[in-house]
C-alpha positions in Angstrom: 0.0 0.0 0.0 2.9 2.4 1.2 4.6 1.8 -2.4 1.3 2.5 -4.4 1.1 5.5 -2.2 4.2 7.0 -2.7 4.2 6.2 -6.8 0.5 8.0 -6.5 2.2 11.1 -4.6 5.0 11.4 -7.1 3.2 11.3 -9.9 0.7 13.7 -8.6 0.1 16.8 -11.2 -0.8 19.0 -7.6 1.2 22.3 -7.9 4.2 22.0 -5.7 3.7 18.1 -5.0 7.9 17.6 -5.2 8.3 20.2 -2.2 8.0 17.1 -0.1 10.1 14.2 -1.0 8.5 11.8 1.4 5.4 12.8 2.5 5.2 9.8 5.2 7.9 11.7 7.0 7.2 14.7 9.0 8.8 17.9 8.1 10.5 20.0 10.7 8.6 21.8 13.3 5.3 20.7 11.4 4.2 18.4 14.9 3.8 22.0 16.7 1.9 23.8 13.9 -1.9 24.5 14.8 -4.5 23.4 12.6 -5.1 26.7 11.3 -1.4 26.9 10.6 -1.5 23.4 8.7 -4.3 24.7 6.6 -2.4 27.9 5.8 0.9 26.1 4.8 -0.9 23.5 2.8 -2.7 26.1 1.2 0.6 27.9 0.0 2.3 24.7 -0.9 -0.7 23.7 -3.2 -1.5 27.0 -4.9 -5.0 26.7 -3.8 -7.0 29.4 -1.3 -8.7 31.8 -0.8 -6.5 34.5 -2.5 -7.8 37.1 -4.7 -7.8 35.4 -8.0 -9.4 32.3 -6.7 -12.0 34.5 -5.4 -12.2 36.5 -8.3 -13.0 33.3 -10.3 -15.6 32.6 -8.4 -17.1 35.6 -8.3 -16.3 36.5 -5.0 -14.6 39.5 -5.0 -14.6 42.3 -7.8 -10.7 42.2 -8.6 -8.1 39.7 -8.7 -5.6 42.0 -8.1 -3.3 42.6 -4.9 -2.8 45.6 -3.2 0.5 45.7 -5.3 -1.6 46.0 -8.4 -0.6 42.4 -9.6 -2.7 38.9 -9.6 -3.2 37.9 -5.9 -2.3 34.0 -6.4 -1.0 32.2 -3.4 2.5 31.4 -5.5 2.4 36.0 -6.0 2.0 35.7 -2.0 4.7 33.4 -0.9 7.2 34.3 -3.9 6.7 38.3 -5.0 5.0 40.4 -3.6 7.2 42.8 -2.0 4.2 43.4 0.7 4.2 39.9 1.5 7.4 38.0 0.0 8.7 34.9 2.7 12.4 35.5 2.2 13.5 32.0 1.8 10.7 31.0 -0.9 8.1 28.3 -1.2 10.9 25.6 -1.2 11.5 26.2 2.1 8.3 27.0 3.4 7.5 23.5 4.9 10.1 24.5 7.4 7.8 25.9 10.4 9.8 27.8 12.7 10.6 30.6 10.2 6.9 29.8 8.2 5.1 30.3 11.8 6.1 33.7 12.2 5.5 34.6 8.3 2.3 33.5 8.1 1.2 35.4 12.0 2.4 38.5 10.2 1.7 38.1 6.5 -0.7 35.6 5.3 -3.2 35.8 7.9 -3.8 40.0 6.8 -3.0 39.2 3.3 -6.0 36.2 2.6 -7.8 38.5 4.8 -8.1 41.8 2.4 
């Protein structure tokens, strides 16, 4: 089952699946994350949320734009927006110490506006 599992996971067409080699082992710091925090992360990692373009597309919000005048995507969050940019980049994101403290500061206000 493990092997079927893992071949499914690699093979997987999810944005961002080959962030995580091995996703039966836990990345650091993730054992401490909240469940909101989980949700947040998974969200980044997967290019799928509540950001301005999703909302946009379904008709949920009247722009797709950030306040930085370009398309609000999750990837524009985490990667370049100089409002919201984490430093170190999606690839390093499933680290949580440094992640925790981005998303109490950036993500939360960002997915919020």
């Amino acid at each position: 089952m493990n092997t079927q599992w893992k071949e499914h996971w690699q093979s997987a067409l999810v944005t961002n699946h080959a962030i995580v080699v091995d996703p039966i082992n836990r990345q650091p710091g993730l054992i401490f994350l909240t469940v909101h925090h989980l949700l947040l992360l998974n969200r980044c990692h997967t290019g799928q949320g509540p950001c301005k373009a999703s909302l946009y597309k379904w008709g949920l919000t009247q722009s797709p734009n950030c306040s930085c005048c370009e398309p609000q995507t999750l990837r524009h969050i985490v990667n370049s927006c100089l409002q919201t940019e984490f430093e170190s980049g999606l690839m390093i994101l499933h680290d949580a110490e440094d992640a925790v403290n981005w998303l109490n500061s950036v993500v939360t206000t960002a997915l919020a506006k």
